[in-house]
N, C-alpha and C positions, 0 to 999 in steps of 0.2 A: 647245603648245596654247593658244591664244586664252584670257584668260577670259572670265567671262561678259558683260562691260560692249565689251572688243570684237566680241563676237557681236554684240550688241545694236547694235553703229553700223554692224558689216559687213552686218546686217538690213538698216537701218533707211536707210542712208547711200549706196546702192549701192555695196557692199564696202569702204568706208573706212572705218579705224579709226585710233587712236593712244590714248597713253599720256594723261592729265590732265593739261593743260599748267601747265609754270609761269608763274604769271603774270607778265609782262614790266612794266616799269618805263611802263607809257605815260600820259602827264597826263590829268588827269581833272578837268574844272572841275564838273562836277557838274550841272551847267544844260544840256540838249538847244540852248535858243536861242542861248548865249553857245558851245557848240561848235559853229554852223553858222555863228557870223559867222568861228570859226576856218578853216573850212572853207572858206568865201566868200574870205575874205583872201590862203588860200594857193595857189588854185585856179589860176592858171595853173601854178603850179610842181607842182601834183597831175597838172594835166592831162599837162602836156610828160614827166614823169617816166611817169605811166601809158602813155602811147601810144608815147613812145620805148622802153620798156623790150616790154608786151604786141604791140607792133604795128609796130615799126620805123619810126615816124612821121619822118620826116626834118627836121620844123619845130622851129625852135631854142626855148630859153626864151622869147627877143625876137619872134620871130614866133607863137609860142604867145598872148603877150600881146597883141600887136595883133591878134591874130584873136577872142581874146576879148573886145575894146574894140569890136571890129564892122569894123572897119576891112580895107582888102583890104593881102595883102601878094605879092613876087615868090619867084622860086625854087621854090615846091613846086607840086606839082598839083591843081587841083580837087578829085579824091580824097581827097590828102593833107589840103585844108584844110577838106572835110567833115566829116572824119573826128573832127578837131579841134574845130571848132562843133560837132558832134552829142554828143562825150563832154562837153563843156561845158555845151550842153543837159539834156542825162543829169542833169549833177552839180546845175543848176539848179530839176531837177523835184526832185531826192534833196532838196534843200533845204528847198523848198515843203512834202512832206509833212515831213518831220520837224519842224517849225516848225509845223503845224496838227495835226499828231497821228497825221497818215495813213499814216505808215509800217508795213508788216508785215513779216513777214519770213513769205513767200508766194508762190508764183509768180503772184497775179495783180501785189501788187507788181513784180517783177523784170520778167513782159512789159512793165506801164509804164513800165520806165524801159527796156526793151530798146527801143520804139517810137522813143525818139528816138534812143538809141546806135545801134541797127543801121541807122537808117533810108537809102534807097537804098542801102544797102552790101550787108546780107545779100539773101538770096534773097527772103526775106518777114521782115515785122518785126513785134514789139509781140506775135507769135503763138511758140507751140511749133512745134520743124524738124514736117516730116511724113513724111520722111524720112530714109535713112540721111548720116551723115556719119563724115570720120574725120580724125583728127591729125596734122600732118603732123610726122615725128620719132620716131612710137612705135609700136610693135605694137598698141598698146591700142585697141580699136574700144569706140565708144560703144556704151551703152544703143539699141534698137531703140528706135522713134516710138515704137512702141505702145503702149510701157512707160511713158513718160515722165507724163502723169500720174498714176500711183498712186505714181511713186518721186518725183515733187515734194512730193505729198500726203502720204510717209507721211516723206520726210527733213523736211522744214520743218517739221511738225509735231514731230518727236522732237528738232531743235535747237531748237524752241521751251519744249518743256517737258519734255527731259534734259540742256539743256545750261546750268547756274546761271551762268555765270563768262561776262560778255559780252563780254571778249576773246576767251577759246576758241569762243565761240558765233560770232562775227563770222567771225576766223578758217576755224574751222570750215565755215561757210554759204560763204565763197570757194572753198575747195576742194571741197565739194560739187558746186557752181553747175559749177567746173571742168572737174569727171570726167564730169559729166552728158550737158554739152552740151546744154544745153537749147532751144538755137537755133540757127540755120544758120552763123550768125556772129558776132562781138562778145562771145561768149559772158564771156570774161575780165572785158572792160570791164566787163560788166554784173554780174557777180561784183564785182569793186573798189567799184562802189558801194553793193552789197547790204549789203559788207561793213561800208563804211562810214556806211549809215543807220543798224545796228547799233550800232556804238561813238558816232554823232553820239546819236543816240536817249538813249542810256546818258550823256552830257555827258564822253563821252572824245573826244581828238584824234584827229581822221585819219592812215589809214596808206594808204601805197601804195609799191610795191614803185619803189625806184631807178633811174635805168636804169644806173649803175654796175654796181648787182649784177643785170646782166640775165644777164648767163652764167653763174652760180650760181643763180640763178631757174629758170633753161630746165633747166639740167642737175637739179635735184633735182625739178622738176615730172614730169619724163620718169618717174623712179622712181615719184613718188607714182601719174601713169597706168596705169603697169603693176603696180604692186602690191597697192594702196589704200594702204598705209601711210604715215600722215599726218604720223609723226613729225619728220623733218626739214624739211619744209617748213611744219609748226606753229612750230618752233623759228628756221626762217629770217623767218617773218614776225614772229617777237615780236623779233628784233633788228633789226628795222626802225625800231621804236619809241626804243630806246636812238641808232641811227644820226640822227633827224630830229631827236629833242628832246633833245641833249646839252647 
């Protein structure tokens, strides 16, 4: 039987729970502005690892970079190379507020940074899906449209003020963002930076998942979709932290 604190996430969380994570070794400079120049510094290799790991993105490190530079490159598609400016975009708005203050952790936050992430990609951007969607990989069917603002309302609120520890919080609001699907598309991306205005906010270094460990990613996500339980893939992401900043 559950106890009472995973009742309360499987409430509050749409059915996700886990155990108090231990906190992972991740650097923590203490200053919100001096972690978003970190952030700024390592951004193509956040970018190329995020979208090759969540997205299959086929564009190399070098080609990540000079797409970031502004610059056109050959070999990938139009798509592919949108894809790559838009999360870059993303990470550039994620910058902006947390450097002036305006980060929350909210869904009016996350639609604005979904507006650049998902833009021409998903279905409609910047907004909640308004209808249904589903995962491809898992049994697991999202939350209906209908629902999706009161479980925005009532998770971000509960990681805003049950969850102390701003790694687990960070953490945590990723795999929320996740299961929710709160958009028609991009959903992950848009999760990755949520995550990470969290910890930049807090003057911790950014994380984002490898694309090394993209097949231990996939495989432990699957579980966390179908079951809620957040534990191994709380624990998979805290050893990301020990993995980048060895």
């Amino acid at each position: 039987m559950a106890d009472l604190s995973d009742t309360a996430k499987r409430n509050e969380l749409n059915g996700m729970f886990w155990q108090t994570l231990k906190t992972p070794a991740l650097p923590c400079i203490g200053d919100p502005i001096k972690a978003t120049r970190i952030f700024h510094s390592n951004l193509a290799a956040i970018t190329w690892n995020s979208l090759s790991t969540l997205e299959q993105n086929p564009a190399t490190l070098p080609q990540t970079s000079t797409i970031l530079a502004g610059q056109s490159v050959g070999g990938i598609s139009i798509d592919d190379l949108m894809q790559v400016k838009n999360f870059a975009d993303g990470a550039k708005k994620l910058i902006e507020m947390v450097r002036s203050g305006t980060f929350n952790l909210d869904i009016e936050t996350a639609c604005a940074l979904h507006q650049y992430v998902g833009k021409e990609e998903a279905l409609d951007w910047g907004v909640l899906r308004y209808s249904k969607v589903s995962i491809q990989g898992t049994a697991y069917i999202p939350p209906n449209a209908s629902l999706l603002p009161s479980i925005a309302e009532k998770g971000f609120s509960f990681l805003r003020n049950q969850i102390v520890n701003p790694i687990e919080r960070a953490f945590a609001a990723f795999l929320f963002m996740s299961r929710s699907q709160f958009f028609f598309d991009a959903n992950k991306r848009t999760s990755v930076l949520m995550m990470n205005g969290i910890l930049l906010s807090n003057g911790y270094y950014p994380v984002t998942v490898l694309k090394k460990d993209s097949e231990v990613f996939y495989a432990k996500l699957a579980v966390f979709y179908e079951t809620g339980d957040a534990d191994d893939m709380m624990e998979f992401l805290g050893s990301l932290a020990g993995q980048m900043y060895e």
